[in-house]
Phi, psi and omega in degrees: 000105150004115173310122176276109061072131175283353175273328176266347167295305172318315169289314171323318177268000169297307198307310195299292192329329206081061162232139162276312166302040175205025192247339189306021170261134207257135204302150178274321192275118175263024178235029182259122190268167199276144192287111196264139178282346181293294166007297156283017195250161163319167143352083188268108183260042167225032189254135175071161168099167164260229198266296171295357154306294170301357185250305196295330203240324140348138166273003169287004174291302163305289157319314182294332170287281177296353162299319185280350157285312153331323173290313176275338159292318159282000173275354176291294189273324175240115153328312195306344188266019180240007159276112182251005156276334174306294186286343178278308199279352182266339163304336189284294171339317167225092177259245224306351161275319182283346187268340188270310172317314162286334172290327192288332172278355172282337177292308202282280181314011167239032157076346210227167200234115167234118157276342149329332208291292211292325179286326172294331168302302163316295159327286166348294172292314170300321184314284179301322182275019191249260179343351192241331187262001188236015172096019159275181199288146190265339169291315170294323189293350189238357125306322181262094114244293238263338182268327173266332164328274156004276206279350182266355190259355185262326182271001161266350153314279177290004181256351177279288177271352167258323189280309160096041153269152177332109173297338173334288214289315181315307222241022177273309174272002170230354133336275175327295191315299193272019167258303164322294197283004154293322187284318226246341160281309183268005183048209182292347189269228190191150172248126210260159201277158195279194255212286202319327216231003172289163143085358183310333190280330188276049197225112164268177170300153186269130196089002179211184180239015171296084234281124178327319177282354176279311191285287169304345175280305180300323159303309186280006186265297179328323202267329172274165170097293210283346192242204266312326202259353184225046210205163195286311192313324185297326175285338170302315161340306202288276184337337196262317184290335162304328172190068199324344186294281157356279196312320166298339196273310161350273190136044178267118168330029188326317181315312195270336212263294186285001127302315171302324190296331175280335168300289165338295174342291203304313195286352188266331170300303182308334201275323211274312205300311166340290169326302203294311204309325192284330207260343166253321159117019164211174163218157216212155186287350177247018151255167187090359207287125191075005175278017179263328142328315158318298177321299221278315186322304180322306196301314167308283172312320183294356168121018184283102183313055190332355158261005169085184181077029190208108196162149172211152177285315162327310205288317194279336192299307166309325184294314215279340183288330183293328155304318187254000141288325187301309182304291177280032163264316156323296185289358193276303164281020156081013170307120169311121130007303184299285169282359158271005176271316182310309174305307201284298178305331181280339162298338205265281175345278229282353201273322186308280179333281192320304188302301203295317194281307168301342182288316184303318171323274175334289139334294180300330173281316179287353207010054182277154168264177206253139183279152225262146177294184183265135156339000000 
């Protein structure tokens, strides 16, 4: 091995810091070739191939293909589903599962797992509608709901990338943690949302019927898409979830890089939580309670690698029409609550399988070993 230089032992701990600007140091050894970050980034899934490749062979295929069978089988059976004002307004029904989702896939694709979103959502809501009923201002109250989402989503960071415990395990326990302390603000009742801040789901567009939270979904899909597919951080993203060792040698902040993504989480969650209080007119300590089964099905089923460096915002978008065509269908035909969360999880078992057998394919053609799930 090569002598390492005290000015490059330095950078190497620069590096562990996450600080970059301190890395800009040039190599001693010239017969060392230079460490390239494409090397660690991920999964580019619109890289090679032509067009029908990319749609037919692409895993955004699959969800899209079963959506439009789900479709054509409820227009088969129920008139409502050939009704599209009908389906615009049952849209509104899974906004905060879409908001948990796109939050769920910058976490699944950065390697790591949060069961945390749906208790932080909870959290959110109570928070805010406590602070609005003991008088503060709704403008303010809802700026500390969108800061504290943030901050519940930074201590599942730093106890992940700085401690390096089991994202598993961590947010298995601030699951539990932050839904408690949502039942100990509002107890068994619920606390209500002010008059002015009801009603988001019935506020359409003006000249359409197109229901205001759909319209807020799509923007935030765009804006989560355009910071995953087109920004330093997203590569950094992809790469920490393909391989964080690669990725740190890279020179990639991984530390840093997998606190903001659980911070984003916490904020886009905490954004959902808002929505549900406004859109039911109260907020109560169980909500949102199983929609992170719902997050992690899109995300997965939309093509995502649950060991991560694998995901598109396109693929969960598809997943999610696809879920929420599945529900309302279910629900068209009087399917029990009970068995349609048993359907979602089995979608969920066979979406994992699927995912799991393709990285195993894949693996064997690169012959490469197959990467270990997230902790």
């Amino acid at each position: 091995m090569p002598f390492v230089g005290h000015s490059q032992r330095g950078a190497l701990r620069a590096r562990h810091r996450g600080d970059l600007a301190a890395t800009s140091v040039r190599r001693r050894n010239p017969y060392r070739a230079p460490v390239r970050l494409r090397a660690a980034t991920g999964h580019d899934p619109l890289a090679g191939g032509g067009t029908m490749k990319r749609i037919f062979g692409g895993r955004e295929f699959v969800p899209a293909l079963l959506a439009v069978l789900v479709f054509i089988h409820g227009a088969t059976t129920s008139p409502f589903f050939l009704d599209f004002r009908y389906l615009l307004d049952k849209s509104s029904l899974y906004i905060e599962a879409g908001l948990l989702a796109l939050a769920m896939t910058l976490v699944i694709v950065g390697g790591q797992i949060d069961l945390s979103v749906a208790s932080t959502l909870a959290l959110v809501a109570c928070v805010t509608a406590k602070l609005i009923d003991g008088g503060c201002p709704a403008p303010l109250a809802i700026v500390i709901g969108l800061a504290l989402g943030g901050a519940l989503g930074w201590l599942n960071g730093v106890l992940i990338a700085r401690l390096k415990l089991p994202s598993f395990m961590v947010t298995l326990g601030t699951m539990a943690a932050y839904r408690g302390v949502a039942q100990v603000l509002v107890g068994s009742g619920s606390a209500k949302v002010p008059v002015n801040l009801m009603g988001v789901d019935m506020i359409t567009i003006p000249g359409t019927s197109i229901p205001l939270p759909l319209v807020i979904f799509v923007i935030a899909t765009i804006a989560v898409g355009l910071l995953l597919h087109r920004t330093v951080y997203g590569r950094w993203l992809y790469s920490v979830g393909t391989n964080e060792r690669a990725a740190f040698f890279a020179g990639v902040p991984t530390a840093k890089v997998t606190t903001l993504t659980f911070t984003l989480a916490g904020f886009i969650a905490g954004f959902g939580g808002l929505v549900m209080s406004s859109r039911l007119g109260v907020a109560r300590y169980d909500h949102g309670r199983g929609l992170e089964v719902d997050a992690i099905t899109a995300v997965v089923l939309g093509g995502a690698s649950i060991a991560g460096g694998n995901g598109t915002i396109a693929g969960t978008f598809l997943a999610l029409l696809l879920v929420g065509l599945l529900r309302t269908d279910m629900g068209i035909a009087n399917v029990t609550a009970e068995y349609q969360l048993a359907a979602i999880g089995t979608l969920l078992v066979l979406s994992v399988l699927v995912s799991h057998l393709i990285d195993r394919l894949a693996a064997r053609r690169k012959g490469k070993p197959l990467a270990q799930s997230p902790s």
